[in-house]
Backbone as ProteinMPNN parsed JSONL, in Angstrom:
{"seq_chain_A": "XXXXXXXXXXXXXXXXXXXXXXXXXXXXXXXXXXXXXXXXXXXXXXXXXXXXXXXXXXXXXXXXXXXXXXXXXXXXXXXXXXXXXXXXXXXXXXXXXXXXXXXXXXXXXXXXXXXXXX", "coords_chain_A": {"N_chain_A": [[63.226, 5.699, -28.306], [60.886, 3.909, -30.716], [60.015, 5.039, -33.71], [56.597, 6.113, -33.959], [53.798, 4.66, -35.526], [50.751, 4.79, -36.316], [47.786, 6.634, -36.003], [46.239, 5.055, -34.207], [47.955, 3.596, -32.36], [49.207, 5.852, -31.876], [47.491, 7.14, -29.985], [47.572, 5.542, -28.115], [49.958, 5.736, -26.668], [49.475, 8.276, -26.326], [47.624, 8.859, -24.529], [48.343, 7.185, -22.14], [50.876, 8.499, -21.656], [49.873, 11.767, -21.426], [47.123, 11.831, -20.677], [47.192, 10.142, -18.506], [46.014, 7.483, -18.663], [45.47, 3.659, -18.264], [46.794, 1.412, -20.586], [43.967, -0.897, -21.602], [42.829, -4.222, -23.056], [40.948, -2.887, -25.843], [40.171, -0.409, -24.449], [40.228, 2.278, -22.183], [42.012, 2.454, -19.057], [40.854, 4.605, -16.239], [41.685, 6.759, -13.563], [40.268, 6.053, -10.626], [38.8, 3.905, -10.635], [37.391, 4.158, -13.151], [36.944, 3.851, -16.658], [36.978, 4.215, -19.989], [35.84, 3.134, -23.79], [37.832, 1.907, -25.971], [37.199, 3.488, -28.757], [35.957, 5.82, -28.4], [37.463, 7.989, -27.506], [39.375, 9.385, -29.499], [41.624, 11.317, -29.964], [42.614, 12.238, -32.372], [40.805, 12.312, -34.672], [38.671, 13.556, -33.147], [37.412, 16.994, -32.45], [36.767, 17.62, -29.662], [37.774, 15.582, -28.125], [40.752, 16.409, -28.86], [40.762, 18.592, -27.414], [40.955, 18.133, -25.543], [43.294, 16.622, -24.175], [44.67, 18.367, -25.129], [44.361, 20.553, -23.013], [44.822, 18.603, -20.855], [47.622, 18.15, -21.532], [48.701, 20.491, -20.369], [49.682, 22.954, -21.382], [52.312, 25.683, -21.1], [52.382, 27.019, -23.099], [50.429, 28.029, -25.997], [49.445, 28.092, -29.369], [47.043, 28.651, -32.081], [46.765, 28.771, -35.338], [44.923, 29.644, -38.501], [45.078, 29.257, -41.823], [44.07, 29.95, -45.569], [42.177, 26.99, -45.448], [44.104, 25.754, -43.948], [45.377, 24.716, -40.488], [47.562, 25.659, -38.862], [49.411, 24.729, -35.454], [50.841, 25.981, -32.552], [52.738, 24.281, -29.625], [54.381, 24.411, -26.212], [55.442, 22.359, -24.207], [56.644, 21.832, -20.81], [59.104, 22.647, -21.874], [58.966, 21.616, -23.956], [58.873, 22.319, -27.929], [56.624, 21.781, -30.183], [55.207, 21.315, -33.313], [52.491, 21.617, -35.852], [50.771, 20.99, -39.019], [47.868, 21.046, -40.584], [44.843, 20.191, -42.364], [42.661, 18.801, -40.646], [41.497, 20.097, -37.964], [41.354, 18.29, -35.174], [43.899, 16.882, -35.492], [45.688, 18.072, -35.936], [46.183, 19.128, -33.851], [46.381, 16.994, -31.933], [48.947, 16.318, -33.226], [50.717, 18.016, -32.934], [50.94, 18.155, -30.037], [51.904, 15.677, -29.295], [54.696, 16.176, -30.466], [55.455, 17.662, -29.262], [56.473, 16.669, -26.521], [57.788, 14.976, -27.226], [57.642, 12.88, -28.957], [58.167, 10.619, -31.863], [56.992, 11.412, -35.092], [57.294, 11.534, -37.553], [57.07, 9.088, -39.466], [54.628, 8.846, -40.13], [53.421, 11.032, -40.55], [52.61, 13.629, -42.088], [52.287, 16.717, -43.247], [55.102, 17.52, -41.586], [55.457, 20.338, -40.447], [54.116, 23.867, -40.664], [55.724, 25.19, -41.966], [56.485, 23.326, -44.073], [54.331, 22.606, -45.425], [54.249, 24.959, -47.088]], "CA_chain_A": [[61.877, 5.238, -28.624], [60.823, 3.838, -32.148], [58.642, 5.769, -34.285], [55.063, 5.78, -33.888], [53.374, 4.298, -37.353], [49.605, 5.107, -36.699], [46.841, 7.13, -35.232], [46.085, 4.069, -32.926], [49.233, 3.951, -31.619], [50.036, 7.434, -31.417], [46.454, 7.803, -29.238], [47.623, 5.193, -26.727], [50.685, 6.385, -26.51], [49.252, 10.087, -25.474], [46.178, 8.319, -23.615], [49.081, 7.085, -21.078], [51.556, 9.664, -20.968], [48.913, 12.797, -21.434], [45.813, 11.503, -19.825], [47.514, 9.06, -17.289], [44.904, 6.302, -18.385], [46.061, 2.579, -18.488], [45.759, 0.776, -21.376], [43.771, -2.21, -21.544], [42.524, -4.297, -24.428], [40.046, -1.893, -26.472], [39.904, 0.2, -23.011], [41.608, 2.944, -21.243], [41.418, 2.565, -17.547], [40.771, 5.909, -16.127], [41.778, 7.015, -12.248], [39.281, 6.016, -9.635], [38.2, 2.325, -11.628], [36.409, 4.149, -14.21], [37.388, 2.797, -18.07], [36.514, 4.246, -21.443], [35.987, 2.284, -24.809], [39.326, 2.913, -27.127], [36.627, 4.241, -29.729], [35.169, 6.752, -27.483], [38.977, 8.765, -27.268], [40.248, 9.429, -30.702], [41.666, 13.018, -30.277], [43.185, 12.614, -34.194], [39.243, 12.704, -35.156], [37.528, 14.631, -32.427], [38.197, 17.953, -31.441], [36.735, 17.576, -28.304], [38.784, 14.595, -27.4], [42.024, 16.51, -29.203], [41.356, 19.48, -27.058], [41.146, 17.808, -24.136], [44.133, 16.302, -25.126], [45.52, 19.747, -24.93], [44.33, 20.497, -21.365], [45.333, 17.75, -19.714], [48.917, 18.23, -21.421], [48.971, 21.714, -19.22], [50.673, 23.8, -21.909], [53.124, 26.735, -20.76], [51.883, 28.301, -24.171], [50.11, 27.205, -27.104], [49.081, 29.661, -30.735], [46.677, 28.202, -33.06], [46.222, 29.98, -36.61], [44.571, 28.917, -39.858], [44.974, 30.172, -43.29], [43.769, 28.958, -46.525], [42.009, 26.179, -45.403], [45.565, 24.98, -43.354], [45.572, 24.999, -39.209], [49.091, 25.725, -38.079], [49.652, 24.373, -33.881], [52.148, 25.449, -32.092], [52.369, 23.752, -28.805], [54.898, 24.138, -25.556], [54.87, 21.779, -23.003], [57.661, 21.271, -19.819], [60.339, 23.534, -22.504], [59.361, 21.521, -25.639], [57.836, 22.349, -28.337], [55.732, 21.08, -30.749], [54.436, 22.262, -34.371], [52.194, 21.005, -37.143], [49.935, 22.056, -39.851], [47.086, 19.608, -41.283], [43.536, 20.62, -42.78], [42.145, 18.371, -39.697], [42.008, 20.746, -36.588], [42.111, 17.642, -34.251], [44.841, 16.238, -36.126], [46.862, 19.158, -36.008], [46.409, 19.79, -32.168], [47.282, 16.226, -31.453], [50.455, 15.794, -33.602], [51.607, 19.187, -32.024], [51.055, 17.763, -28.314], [52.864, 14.505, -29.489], [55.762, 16.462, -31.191], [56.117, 19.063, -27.607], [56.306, 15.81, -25.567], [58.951, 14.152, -27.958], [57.208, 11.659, -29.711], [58.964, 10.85, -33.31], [55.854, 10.958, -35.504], [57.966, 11.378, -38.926], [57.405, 7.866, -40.189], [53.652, 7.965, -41.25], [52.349, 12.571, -39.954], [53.074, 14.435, -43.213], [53.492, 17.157, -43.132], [55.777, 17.439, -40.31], [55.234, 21.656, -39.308], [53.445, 24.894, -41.634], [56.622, 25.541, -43.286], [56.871, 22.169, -44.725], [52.885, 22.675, -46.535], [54.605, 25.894, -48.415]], "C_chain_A": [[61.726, 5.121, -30.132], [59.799, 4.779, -32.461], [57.516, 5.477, -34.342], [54.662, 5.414, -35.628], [51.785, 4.503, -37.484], [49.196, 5.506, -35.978], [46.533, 6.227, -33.407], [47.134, 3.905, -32.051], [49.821, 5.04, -30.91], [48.339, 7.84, -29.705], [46.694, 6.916, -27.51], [48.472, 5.668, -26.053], [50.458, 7.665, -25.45], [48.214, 9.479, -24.568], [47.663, 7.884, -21.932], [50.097, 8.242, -20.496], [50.961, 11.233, -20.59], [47.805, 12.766, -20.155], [46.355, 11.074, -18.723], [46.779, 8.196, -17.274], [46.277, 5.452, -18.322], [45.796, 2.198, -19.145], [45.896, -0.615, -21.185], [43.172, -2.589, -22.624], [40.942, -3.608, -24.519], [39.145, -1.29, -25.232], [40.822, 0.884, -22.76], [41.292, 2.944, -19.801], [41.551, 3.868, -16.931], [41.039, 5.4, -14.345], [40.448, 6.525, -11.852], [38.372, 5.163, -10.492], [37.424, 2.781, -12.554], [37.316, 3.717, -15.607], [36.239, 4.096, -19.092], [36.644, 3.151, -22.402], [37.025, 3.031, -25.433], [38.189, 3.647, -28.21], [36.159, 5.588, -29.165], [36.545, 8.151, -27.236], [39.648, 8.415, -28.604], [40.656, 10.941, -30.893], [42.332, 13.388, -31.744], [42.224, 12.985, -34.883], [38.28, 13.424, -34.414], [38.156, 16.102, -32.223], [37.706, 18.061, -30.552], [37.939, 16.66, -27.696], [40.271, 16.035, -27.455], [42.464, 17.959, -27.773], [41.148, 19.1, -25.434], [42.395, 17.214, -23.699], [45.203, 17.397, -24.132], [45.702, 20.288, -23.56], [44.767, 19.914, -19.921], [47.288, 17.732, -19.801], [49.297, 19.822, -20.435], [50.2, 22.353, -19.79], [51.126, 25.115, -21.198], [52.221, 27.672, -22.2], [51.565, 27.432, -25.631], [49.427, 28.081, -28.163], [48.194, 28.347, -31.469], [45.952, 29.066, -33.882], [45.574, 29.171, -37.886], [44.723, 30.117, -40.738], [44.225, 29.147, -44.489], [42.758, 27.429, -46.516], [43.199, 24.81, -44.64], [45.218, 25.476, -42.23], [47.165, 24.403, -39.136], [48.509, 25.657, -36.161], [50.894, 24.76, -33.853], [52.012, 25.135, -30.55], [53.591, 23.856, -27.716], [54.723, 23.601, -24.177], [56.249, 21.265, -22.23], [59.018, 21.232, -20.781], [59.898, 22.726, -24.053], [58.343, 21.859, -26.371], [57.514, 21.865, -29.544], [54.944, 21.894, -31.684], [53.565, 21.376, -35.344], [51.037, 21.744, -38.064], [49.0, 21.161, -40.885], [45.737, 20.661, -41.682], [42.879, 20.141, -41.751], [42.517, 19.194, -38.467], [42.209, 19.474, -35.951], [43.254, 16.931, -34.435], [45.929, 16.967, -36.033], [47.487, 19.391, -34.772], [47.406, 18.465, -31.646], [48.642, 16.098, -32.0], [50.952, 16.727, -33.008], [51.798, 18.883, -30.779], [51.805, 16.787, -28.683], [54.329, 15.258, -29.889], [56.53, 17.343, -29.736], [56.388, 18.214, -26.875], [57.326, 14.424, -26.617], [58.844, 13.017, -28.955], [57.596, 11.544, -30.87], [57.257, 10.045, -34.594], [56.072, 10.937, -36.996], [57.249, 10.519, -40.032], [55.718, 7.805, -40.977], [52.776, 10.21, -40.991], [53.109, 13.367, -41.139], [51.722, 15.398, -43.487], [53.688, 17.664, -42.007], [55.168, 19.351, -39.49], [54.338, 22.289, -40.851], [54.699, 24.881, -42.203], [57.195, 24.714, -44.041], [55.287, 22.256, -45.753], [53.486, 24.121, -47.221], [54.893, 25.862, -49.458]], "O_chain_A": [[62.254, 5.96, -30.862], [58.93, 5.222, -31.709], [57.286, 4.385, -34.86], [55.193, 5.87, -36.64], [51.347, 4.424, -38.631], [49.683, 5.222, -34.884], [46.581, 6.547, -32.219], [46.959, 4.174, -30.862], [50.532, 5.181, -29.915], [48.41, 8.63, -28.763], [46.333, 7.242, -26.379], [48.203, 6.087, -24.928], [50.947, 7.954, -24.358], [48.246, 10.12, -23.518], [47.608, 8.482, -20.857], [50.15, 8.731, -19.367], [51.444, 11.865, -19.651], [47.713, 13.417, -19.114], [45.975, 11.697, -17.732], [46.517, 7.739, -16.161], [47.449, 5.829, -18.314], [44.569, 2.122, -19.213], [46.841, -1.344, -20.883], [42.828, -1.69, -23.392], [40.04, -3.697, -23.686], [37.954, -1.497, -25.0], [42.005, 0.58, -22.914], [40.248, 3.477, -19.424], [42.661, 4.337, -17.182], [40.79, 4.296, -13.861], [39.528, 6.563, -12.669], [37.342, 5.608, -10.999], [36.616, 1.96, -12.987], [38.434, 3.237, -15.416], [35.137, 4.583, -18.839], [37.4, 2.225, -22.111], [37.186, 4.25, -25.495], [38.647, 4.76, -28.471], [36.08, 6.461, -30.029], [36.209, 9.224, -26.735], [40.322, 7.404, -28.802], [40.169, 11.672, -31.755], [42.524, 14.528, -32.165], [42.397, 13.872, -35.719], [37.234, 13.86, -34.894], [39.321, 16.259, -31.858], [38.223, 19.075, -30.083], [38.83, 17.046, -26.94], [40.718, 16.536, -26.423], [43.557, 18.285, -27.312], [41.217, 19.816, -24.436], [42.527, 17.395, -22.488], [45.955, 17.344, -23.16], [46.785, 20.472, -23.004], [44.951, 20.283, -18.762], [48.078, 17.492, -18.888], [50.395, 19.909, -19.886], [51.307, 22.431, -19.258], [50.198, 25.702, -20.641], [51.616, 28.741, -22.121], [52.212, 26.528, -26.161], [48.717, 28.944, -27.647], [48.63, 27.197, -31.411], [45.009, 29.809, -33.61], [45.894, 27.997, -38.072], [44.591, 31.331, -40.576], [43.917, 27.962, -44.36], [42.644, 26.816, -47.577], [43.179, 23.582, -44.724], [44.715, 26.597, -42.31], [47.697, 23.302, -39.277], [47.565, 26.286, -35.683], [51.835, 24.374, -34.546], [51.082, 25.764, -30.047], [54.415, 23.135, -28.279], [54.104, 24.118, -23.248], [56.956, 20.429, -22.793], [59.851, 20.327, -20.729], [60.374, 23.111, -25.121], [57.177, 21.841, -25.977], [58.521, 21.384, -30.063], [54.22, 22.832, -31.349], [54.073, 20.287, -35.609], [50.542, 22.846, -37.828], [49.484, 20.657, -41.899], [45.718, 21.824, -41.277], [42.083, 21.034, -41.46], [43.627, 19.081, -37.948], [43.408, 19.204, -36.019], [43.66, 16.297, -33.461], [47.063, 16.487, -36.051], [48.649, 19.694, -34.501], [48.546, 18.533, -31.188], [49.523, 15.758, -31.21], [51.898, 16.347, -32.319], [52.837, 19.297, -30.264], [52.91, 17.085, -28.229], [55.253, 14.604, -29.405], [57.7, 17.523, -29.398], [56.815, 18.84, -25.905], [57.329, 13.201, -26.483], [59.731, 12.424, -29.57], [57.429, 12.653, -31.379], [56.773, 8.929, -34.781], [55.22, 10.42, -37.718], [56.903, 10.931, -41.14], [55.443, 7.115, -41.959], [51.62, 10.435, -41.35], [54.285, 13.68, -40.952], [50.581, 15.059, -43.802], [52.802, 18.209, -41.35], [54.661, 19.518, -38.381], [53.998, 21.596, -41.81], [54.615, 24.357, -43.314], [58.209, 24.996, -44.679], [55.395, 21.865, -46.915], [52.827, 24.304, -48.244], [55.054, 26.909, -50.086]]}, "name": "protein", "num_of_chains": 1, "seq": "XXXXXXXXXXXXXXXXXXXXXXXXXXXXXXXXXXXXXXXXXXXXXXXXXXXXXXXXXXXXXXXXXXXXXXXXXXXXXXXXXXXXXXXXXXXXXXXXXXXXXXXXXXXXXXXXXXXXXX"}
């Protein structure tokens, strides 16, 4: 799989494999014909969305700490896992569910885990 290059991308991405929506243009089709607007599901900017996000990935085990003004995620989901460390809690939660679920988010999610902001 190529690397994801933005938020928008990275949300459909998890909107299909996470959620199980479908996407359609500026729509996710939800089970049982219901539909959201793509604006309405941004778990990089909500933390409701992000931690729903989290729920629906049905972590084995998941830690979240802050220091300083830094939230460290760590995230395991079906053996993998998944770290990051952003000033944005929903930002943090989702790149950690994307990173436990394999997604290569390198190319534009800096910085990659907490022991890379030291």
């Amino acid at each position: 799989m190529r690397a994801v290059t933005n938020d928008q991308q990275l949300t459909a991405i998890l909107a299909e494999r996470i959620m199980r929506w479908r996407i359609a243009p500026n729509r996710f089709m939800m089970p049982g014909r219901g539909w959201k607007p793509a604006w309405r599901f941004q778990p990089t900017e909500r933390l409701e969305d992000a931690f729903s996000l989290l729920d629906a990935a049905e972590p084995s085990h998941y830690c979240i700490s802050g220091q300083d003004g830094m939230l460290t995620v760590r995230v395991v989901i079906a053996g993998g896992v998944g770290e990051a460390c952003d000033t944005s809690r929903p930002r943090a939660i989702t790149y950690a569910v994307a990173r436990a679920v394999r997604l290569e988010l390198d190319a534009y999610a800096t910085p990659k885990t907490g022991a890379d902001s030291r």
